[in-house]
TIDREN-57538 format. One record per atom (N, C-alpha, C): z, y, x; residue in three letters. Coordinates in steps of 0.001 Angstrom, whole numbers, plus 500000, padded with zeros to 6 digits. Layout:
BEGIN
ZYXALA...
//
This chain:
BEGIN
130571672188630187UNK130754671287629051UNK129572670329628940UNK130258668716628528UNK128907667929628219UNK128682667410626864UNK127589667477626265UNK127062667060624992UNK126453665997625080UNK126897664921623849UNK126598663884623965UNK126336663428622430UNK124829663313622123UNK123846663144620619UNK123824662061620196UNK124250661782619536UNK124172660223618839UNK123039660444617323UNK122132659405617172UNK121379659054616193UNK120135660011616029UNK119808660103616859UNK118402661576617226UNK117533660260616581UNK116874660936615170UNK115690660077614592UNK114393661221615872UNK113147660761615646UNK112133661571616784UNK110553661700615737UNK110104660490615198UNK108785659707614732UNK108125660904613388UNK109574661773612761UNK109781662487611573UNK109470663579612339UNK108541664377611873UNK108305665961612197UNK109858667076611373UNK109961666732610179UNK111507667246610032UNK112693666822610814UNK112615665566611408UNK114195665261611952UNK114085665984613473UNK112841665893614075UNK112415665887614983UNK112952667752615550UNK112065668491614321UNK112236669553614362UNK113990670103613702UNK114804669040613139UNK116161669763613143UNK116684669256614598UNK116404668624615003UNK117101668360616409UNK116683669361617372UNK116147669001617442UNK114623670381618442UNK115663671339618394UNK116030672235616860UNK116862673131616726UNK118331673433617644UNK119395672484617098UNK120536671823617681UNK119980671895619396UNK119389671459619675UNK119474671362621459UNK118996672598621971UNK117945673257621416UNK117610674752622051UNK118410675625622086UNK119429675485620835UNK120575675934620741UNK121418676233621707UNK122010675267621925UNK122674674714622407UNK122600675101623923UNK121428674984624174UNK121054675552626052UNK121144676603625673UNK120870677655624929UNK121770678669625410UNK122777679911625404UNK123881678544625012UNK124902678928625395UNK125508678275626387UNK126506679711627392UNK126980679726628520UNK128156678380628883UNK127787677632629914UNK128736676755630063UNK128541675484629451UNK127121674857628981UNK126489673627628572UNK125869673218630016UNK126272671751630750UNK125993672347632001UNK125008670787631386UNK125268669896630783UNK124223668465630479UNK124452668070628561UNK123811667960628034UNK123002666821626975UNK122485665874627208UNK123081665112626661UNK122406663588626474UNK121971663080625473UNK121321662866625039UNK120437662018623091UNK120377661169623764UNK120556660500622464UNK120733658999621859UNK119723658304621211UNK118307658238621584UNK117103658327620095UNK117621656645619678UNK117473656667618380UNK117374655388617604UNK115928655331616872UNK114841655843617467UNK113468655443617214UNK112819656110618277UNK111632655466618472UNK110631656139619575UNK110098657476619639UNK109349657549620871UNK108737659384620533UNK110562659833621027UNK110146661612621411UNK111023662371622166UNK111324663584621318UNK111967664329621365UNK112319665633620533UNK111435666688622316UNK110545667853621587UNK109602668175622437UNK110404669272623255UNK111269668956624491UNK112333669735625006UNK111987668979626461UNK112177670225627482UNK112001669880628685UNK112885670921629611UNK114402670104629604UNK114913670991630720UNK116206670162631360UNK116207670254632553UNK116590669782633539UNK118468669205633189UNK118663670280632335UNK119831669932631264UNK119785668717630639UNK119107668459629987UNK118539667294628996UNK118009666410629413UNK119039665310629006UNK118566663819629107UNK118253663206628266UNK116915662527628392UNK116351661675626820UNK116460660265626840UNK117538659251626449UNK118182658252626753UNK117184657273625407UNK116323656407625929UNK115777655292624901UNK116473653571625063UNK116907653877625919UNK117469652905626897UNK118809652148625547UNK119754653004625842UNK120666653038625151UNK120903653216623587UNK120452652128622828UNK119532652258621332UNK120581651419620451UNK121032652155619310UNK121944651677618449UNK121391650534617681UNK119599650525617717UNK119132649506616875UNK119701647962617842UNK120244647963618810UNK120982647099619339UNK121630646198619262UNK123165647169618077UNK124073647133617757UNK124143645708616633UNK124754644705616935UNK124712643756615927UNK126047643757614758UNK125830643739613746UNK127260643364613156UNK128260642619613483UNK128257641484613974UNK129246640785614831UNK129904640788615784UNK129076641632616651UNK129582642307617922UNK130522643638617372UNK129956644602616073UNK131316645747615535UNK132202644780615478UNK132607644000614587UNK133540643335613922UNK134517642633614562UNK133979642182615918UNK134537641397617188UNK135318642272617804UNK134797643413617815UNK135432645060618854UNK136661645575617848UNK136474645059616491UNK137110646038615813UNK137996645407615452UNK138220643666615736UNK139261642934615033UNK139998643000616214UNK139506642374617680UNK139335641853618540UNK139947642864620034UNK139382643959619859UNK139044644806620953UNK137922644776621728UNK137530643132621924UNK136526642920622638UNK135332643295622558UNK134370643726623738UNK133105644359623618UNK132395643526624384UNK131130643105623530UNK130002642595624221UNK128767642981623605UNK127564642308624326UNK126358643046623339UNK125713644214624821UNK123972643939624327UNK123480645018624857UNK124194646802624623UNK124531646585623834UNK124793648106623095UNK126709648689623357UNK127140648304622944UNK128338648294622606UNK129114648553624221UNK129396647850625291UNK130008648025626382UNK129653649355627020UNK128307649717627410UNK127726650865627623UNK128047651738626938UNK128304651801625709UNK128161653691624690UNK129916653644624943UNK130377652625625250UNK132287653282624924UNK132179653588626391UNK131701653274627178UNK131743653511628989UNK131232655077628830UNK129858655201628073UNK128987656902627720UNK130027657953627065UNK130496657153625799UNK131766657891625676UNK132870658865626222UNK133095658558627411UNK134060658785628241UNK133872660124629237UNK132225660194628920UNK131469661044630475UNK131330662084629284UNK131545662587628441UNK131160663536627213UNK132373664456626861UNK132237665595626858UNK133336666946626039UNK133212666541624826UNK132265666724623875UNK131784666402622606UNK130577665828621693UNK130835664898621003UNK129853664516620576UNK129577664970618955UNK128160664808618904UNK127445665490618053UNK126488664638617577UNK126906663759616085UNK125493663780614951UNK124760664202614589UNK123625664070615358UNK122431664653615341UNK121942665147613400UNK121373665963612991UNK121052665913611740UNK119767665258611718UNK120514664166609923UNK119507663506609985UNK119302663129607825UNK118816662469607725UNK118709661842606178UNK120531661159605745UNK119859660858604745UNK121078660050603970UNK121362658200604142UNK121473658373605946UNK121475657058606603UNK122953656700606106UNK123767657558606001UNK125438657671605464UNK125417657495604007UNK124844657128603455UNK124718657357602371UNK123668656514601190UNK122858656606600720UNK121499655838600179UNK121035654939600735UNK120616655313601914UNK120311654304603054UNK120632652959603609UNK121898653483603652UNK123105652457604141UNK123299651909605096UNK122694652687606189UNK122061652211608207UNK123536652123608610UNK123694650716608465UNK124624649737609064UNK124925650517610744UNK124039650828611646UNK123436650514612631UNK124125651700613002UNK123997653257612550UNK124360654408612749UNK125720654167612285UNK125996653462611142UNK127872653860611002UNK128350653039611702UNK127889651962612413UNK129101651042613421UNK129261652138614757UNK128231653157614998UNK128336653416616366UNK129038655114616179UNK128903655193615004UNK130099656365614894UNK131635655637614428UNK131723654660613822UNK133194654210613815UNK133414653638615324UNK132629653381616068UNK133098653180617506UNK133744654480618320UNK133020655264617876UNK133167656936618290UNK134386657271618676UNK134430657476617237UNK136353657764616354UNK137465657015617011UNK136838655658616845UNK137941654324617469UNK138351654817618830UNK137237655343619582UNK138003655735620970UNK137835657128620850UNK138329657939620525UNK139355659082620183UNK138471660439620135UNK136680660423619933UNK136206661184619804UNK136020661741618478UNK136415663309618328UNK136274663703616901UNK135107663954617059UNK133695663395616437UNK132518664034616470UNK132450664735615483UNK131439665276615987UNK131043666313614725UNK129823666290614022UNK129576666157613095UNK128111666114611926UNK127759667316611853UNK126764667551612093UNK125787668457612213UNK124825668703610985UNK125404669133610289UNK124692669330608661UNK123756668097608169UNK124605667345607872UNK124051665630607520UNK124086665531606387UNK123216664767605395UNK123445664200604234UNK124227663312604531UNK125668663094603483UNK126390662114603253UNK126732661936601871UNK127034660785601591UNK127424660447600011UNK127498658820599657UNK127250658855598675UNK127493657245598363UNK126768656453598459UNK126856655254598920UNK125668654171598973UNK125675652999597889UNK126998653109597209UNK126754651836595949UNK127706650589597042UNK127840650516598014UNK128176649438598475UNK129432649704598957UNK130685649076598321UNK132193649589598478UNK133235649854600180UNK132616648511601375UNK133319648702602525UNK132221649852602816UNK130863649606603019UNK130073651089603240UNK130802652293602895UNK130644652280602289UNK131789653701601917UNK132796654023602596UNK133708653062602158UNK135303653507602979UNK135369653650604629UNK134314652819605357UNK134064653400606523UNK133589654613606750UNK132478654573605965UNK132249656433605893UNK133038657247605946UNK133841657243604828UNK135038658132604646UNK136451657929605724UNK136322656687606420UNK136898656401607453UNK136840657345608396UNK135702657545609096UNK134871658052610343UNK135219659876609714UNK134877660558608343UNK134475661633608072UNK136106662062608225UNK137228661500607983UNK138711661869607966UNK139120662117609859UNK138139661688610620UNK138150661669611443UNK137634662443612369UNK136928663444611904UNK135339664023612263UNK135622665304611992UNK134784666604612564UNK134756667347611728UNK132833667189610972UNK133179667606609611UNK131997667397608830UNK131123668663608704UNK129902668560608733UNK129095669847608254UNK127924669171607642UNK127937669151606318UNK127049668602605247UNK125767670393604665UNK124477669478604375UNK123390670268604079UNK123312670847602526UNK124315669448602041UNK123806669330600661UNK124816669626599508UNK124846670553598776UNK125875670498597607UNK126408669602597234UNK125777668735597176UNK126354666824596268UNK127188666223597458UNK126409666542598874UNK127468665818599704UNK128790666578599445UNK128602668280599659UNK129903668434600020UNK130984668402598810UNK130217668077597520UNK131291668056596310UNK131609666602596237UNK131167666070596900UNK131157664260596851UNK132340663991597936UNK132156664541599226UNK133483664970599998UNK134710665664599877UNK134286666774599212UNK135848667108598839UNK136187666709597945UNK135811665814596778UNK136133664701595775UNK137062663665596322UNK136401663361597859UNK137541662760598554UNK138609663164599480UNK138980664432599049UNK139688665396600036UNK139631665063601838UNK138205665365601840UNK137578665534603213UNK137538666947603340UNK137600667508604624UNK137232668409605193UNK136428669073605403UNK135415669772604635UNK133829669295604817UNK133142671108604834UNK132407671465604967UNK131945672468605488UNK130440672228605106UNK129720673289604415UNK128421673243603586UNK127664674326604241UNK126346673793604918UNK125184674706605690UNK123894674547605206UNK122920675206605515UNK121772674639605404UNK120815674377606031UNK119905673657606255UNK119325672711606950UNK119088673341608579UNK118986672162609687UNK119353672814610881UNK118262673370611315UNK116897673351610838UNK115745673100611286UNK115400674852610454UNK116145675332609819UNK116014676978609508UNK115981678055611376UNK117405677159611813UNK117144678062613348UNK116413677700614426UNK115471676841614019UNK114340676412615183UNK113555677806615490UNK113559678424616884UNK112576679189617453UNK111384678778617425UNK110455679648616571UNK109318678981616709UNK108623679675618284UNK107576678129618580UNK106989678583619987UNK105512679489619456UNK105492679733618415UNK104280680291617656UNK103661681871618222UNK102835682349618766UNK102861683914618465UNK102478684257616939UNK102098685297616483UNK102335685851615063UNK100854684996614635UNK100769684292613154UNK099851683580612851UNK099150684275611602UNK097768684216611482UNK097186684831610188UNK097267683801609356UNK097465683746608226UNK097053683187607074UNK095832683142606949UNK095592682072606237UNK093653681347606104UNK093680680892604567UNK092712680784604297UNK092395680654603229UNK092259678819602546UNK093865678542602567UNK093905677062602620UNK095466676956602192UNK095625675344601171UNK096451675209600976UNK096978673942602009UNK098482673953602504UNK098894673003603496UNK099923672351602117UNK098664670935602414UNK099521669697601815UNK100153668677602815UNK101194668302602427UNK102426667226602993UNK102378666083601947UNK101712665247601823UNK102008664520600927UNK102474663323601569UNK103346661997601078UNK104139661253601740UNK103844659669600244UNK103876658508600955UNK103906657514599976UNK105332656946599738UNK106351657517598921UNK107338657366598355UNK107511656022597766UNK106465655688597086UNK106348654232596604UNK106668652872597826UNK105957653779598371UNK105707652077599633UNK107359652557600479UNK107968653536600739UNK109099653625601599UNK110429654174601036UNK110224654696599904UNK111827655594599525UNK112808654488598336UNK113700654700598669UNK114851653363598037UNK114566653509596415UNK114472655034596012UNK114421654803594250UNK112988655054593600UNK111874654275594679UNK110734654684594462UNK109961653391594731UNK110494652730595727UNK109979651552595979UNK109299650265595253UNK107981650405595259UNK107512648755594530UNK107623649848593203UNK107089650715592653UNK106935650991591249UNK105501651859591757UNK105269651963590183UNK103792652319590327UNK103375654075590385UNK102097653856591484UNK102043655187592263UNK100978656063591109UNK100742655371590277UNK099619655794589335UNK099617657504589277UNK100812657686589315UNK100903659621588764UNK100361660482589834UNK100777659884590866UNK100150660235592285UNK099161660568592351UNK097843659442592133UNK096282659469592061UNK095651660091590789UNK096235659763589757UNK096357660466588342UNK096695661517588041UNK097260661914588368UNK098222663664588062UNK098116664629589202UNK098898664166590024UNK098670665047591262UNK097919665509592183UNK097256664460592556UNK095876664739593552UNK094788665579592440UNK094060665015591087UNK093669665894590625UNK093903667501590257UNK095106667739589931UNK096051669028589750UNK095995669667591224UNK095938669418592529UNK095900669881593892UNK094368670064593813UNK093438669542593872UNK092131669364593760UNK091276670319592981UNK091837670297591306UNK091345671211590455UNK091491672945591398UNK093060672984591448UNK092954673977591905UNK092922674289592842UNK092662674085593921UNK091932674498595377UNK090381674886595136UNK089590674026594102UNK088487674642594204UNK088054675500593777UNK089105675981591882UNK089218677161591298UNK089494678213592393UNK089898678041593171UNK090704679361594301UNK089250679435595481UNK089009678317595895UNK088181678678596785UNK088973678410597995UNK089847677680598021UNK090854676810599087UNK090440675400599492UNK090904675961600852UNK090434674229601889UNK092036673700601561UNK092076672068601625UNK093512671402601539UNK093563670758602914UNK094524671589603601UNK094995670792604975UNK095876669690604728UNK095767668617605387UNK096624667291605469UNK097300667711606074UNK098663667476606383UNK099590667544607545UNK100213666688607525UNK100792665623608397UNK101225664225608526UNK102681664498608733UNK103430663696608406UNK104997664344608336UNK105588662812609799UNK104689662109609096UNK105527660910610156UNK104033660230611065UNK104924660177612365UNK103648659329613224UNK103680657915613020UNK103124657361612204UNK103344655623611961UNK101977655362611131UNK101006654430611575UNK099851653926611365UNK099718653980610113UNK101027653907608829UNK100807653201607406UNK100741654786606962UNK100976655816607425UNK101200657266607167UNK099548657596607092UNK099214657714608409UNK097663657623608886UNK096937657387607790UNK096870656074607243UNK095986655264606095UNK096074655790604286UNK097650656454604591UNK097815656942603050UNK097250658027603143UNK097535659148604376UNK096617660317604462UNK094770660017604179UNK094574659049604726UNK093198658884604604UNK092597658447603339UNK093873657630602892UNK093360657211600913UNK093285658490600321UNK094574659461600860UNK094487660608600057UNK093308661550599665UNK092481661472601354UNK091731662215601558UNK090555661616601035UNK090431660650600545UNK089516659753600174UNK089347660453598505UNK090188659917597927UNK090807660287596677UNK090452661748596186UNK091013662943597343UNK090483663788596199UNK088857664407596634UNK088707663464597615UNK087057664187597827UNK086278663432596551UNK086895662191596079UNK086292661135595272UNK086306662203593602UNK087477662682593390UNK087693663395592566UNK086780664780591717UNK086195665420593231UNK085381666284593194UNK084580666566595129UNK083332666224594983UNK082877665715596001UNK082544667451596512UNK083009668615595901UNK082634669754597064UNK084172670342596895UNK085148669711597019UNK086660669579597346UNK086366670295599356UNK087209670701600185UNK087039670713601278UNK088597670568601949UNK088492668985602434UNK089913668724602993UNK089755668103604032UNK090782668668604887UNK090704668193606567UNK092385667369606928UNK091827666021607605UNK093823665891607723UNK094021666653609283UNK095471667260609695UNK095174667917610889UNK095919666722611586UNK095730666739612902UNK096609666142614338UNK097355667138614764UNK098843666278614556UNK099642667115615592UNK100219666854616782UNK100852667814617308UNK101415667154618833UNK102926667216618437UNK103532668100618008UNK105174668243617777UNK104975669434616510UNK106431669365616308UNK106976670258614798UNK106753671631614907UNK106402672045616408UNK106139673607616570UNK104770673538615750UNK104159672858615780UNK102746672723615188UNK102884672718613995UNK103838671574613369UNK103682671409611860UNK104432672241611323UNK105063673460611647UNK105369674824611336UNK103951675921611291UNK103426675814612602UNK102679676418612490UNK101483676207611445UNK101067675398611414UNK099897675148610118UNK100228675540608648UNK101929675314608425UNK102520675794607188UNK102567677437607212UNK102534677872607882UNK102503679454608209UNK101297679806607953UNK100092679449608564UNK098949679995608264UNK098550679474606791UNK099271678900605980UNK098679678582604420UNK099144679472603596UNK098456679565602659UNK098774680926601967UNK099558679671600777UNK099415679105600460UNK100722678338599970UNK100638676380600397UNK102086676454600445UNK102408675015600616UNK102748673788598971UNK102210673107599252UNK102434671634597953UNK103116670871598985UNK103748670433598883UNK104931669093599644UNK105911668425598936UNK105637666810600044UNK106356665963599215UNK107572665426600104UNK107611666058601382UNK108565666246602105UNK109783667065601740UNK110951667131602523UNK111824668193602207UNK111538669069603409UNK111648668483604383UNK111143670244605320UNK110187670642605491UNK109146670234604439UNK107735671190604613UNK108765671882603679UNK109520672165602691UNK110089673031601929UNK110600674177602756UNK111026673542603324UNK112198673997604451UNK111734675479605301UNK110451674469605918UNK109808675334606633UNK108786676227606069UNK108039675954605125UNK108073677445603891UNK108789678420603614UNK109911678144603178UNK111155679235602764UNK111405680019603986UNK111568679080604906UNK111876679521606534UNK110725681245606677UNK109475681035606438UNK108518681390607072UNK107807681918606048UNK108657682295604640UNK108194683209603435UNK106772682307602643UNK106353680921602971UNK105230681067602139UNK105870680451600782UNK105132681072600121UNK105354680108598447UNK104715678674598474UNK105696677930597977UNK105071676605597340UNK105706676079596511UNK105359675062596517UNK105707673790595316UNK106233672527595876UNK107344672357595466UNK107988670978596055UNK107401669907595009UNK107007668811595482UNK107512667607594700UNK108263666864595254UNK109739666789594306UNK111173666328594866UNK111054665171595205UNK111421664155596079UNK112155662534595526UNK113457662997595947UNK114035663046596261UNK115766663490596497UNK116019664979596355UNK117455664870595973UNK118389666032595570UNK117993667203596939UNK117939666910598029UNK117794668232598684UNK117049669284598500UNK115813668366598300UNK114366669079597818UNK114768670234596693UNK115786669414595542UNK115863670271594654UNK117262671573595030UNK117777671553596339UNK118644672095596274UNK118416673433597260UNK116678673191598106UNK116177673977598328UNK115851675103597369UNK114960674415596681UNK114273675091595178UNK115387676567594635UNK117062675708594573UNK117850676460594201UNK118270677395594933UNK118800677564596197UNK119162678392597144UNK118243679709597779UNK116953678892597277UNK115769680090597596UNK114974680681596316UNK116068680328595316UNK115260680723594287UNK114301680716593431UNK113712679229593771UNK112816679348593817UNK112124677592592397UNK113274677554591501UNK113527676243590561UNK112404676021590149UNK111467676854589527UNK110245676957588348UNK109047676237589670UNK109241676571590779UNK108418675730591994UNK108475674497592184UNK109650673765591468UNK109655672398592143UNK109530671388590880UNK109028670443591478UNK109175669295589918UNK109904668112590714UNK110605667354589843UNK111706666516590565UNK110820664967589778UNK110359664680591225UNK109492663189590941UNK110172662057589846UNK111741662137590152UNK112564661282589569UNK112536660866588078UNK112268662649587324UNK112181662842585888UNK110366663219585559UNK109323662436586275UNK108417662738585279UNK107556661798584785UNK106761662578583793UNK105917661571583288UNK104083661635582984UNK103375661514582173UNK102283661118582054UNK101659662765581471UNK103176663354580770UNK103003664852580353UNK103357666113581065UNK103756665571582263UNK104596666399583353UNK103000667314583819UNK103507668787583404UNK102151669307584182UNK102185669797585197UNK101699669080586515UNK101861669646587453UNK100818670705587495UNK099806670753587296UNK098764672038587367UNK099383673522586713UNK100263673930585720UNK100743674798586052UNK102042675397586268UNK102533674243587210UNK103208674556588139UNK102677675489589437UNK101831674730589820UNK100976675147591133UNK099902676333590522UNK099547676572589393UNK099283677967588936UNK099818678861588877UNK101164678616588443UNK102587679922587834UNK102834680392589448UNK103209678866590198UNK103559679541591707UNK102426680271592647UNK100739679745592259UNK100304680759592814UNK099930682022592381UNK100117682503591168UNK099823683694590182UNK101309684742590734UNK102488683906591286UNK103046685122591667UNK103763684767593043UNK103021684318593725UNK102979684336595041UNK103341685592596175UNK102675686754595730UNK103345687954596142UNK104684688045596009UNK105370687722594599UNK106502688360594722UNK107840687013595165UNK107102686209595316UNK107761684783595972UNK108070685092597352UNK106733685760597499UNK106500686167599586UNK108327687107599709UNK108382688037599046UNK109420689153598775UNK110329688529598864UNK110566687756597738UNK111967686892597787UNK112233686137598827UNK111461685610599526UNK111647684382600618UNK112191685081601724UNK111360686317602178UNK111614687342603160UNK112999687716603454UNK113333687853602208UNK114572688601601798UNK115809687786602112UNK115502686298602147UNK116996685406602168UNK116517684890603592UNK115497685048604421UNK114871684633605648UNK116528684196606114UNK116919685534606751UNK118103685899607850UNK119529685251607429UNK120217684904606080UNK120979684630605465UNK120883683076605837UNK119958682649605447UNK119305681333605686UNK119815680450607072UNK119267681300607583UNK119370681122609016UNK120413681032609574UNK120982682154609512UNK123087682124609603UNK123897680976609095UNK123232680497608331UNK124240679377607408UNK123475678477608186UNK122562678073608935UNK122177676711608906UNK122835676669611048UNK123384677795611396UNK124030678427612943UNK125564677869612421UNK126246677677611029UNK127490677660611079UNK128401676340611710UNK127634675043612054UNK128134674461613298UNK128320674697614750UNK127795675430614866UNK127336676467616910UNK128541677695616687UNK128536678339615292UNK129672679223615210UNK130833679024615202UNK131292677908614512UNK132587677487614115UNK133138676864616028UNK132164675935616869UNK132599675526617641UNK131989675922619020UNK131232676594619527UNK130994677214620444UNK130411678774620208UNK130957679794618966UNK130638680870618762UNK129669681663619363UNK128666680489619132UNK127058681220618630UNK126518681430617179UNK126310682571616712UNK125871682396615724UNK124991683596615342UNK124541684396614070UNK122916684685614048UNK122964685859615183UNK123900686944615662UNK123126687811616620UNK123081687115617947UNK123272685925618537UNK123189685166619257UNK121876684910619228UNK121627684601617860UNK120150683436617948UNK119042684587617867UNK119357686062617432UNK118426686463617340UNK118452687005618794UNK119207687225619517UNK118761688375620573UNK118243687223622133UNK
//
């Protein structure tokens, strides 16, 4: 059988590491004889086997609107992009949407839904791989969506997607995140005496955050992380979620910021090489603060307690599934009185019995986030564990 990945984001240590997942997978089980990805950004998912092909070549950022619209009124195909993927098409058993954000959705990446309604158009049912999907506000956006998803089989991450889908009597199938069954390449790690922060500039990049003011950030939060790391006697690890220069510089304001705050603060940003890493550093913290969703992810994954700070519904839908609500504050709803300090007190005062709970839904976790590999090539958790 051949697999064929459409929309592999790489640059994201979460997308990076749910893909990572999906393809390790995937090798091995019996009778995957090639994979092919599709990246639509630079950088590689960190996989090396003779199976796997890492295609940059062939890039949806390509794809022009005029050239869909020409194919789709027309038949006709032209364009760097477009002649090639229906020719790629053809050499594939099944194709597979890579898991990724709410490009289907919030986003509104033009770019990714022309090259899955191309998909469909020539007679591939792909399949979504536990994707955020939902509404984007913009009316043909949509109905193509729901075009492609009537077409597809669906496997959504998120409660809202999948009640937002079967709202539209879609087919839809609810997992959780793919990046739960990543093997870690880790041997067993000690915990250190340090909190692993993820912090991310939401302001400068997220759609309902954008161009408003970061004040609470430098004001609220960094002090509240700061205060208490030094009450504890905790170092604050940086961990960079995305490789992109403007990431780099906010880490470094950050780090600027809370040494400025209290000058015997002790914070290091780390370098990574791939997501096996930025797992691993979350493992050795005796608790995680993140403003990511799969530093969440990979906490719960790996039993440590933390504290989300939300900008999107997943974040908070982690919180819920692991139990874990009184941990998270949802960026969306706060304000000047929002206390984050004991938040990050309450969660580290019962941190032990957080460890318990996390432990406890580890394996469950995991199974649900296998239920695309089960449903269609029946792998699923005693597979992944043995």
């Amino acid at each position: 059988m051949k697999i064929l990945i459409l929309n592999q984001h790489s640059i994201n240590k979460g997308d990076e590491a749910a893909g990572t997942a999906v393809i390790n997978n995937l090798l091995r089980i019996k009778g995957i004889e090639k994979i092919e990805i599709l990246y639509c950004k630079p950088d590689s998912l960190p996989i090396d086997s003779e199976k796997v092909i890492h295609n940059h070549d062939l890039n949806v950022r390509r794809f022009r609107k005029r050239q869909f619209w020409k194919y789709i009124l027309t038949g006709k195909t032209e364009g760097a992009f477009l002649p090639e993927f229906i020719e790629k098409l053809k050499e594939y058993d099944k194709v597979i949407v890579s898991p990724c954000g709410a490009n289907l959705g919030i986003y509104k990446d033009w770019a990714l839904l022309m090259q899955d309604v191309v998909a469909v158009k020539n007679k591939k049912r792909i399949i979504f791989h536990l994707n955020t999907i939902g509404k984007s506000g913009k009316i043909l956006f949509d109905k193509l969506v729901l075009y492609v998803c009537r077409r597809a089989q669906v496997y959504v991450r998120e409660k809202k997607s999948f009640e937002y889908l079967k709202s539209k009597k879609i087919d839809v199938k609810f997992g959780t995140d793919s990046a739960f069954s990543l093997k870690s390449n880790n041997d067993k790690v000690l915990q250190e005496d340090k909190i692993a922060f993820i912090p991310s500039d939401i302001w400068n990049w997220h759609v309902n955050f954008k161009g408003k003011n970061d004040s609470i950030y430098f004001n609220k939060i960094l002090p509240s992380i700061c205060k208490f790391a030094c009450d504890n006697n905790l170092k604050i690890e940086i961990i960079p979620h995305i490789t992109l220069e403007k990431e780099r510089i906010f880490n470094e304001e950050t780090k600027k910021a809370l040494e400025g705050i209290n000058p015997n603060v002790k914070v290091e940003i780390i370098d990574l090489k791939d997501c096996f890493e930025y797992e691993r550093h979350i493992c050795e913290s005796k608790l995680l603060i993140g403003m990511r969703y799969h530093a969440t992810v990979f906490a719960s994954k790996n039993a440590v307690p933390f504290v989300g700070l939300a900008y999107e519904q997943k974040m908070l839908e982690v919180a819920q599934y692991t139990k874990q609500e009184n941990s998270v504050i949802d960026l969306n709803n706060t304000n000047e009185d929002t206390d984050f300090a004991s938040v990050i007190e309450n969660t580290w005062n019962n941190r032990e019995e957080i460890r318990k709970t996390l432990s406890k839904q580890s394996r469950e976790l995991i199974e649900k986030s296998l239920i695309v590999l089960k449903d269609n090539f029946d792998y699923g958790i005693d597979q992944w564990e043995n």
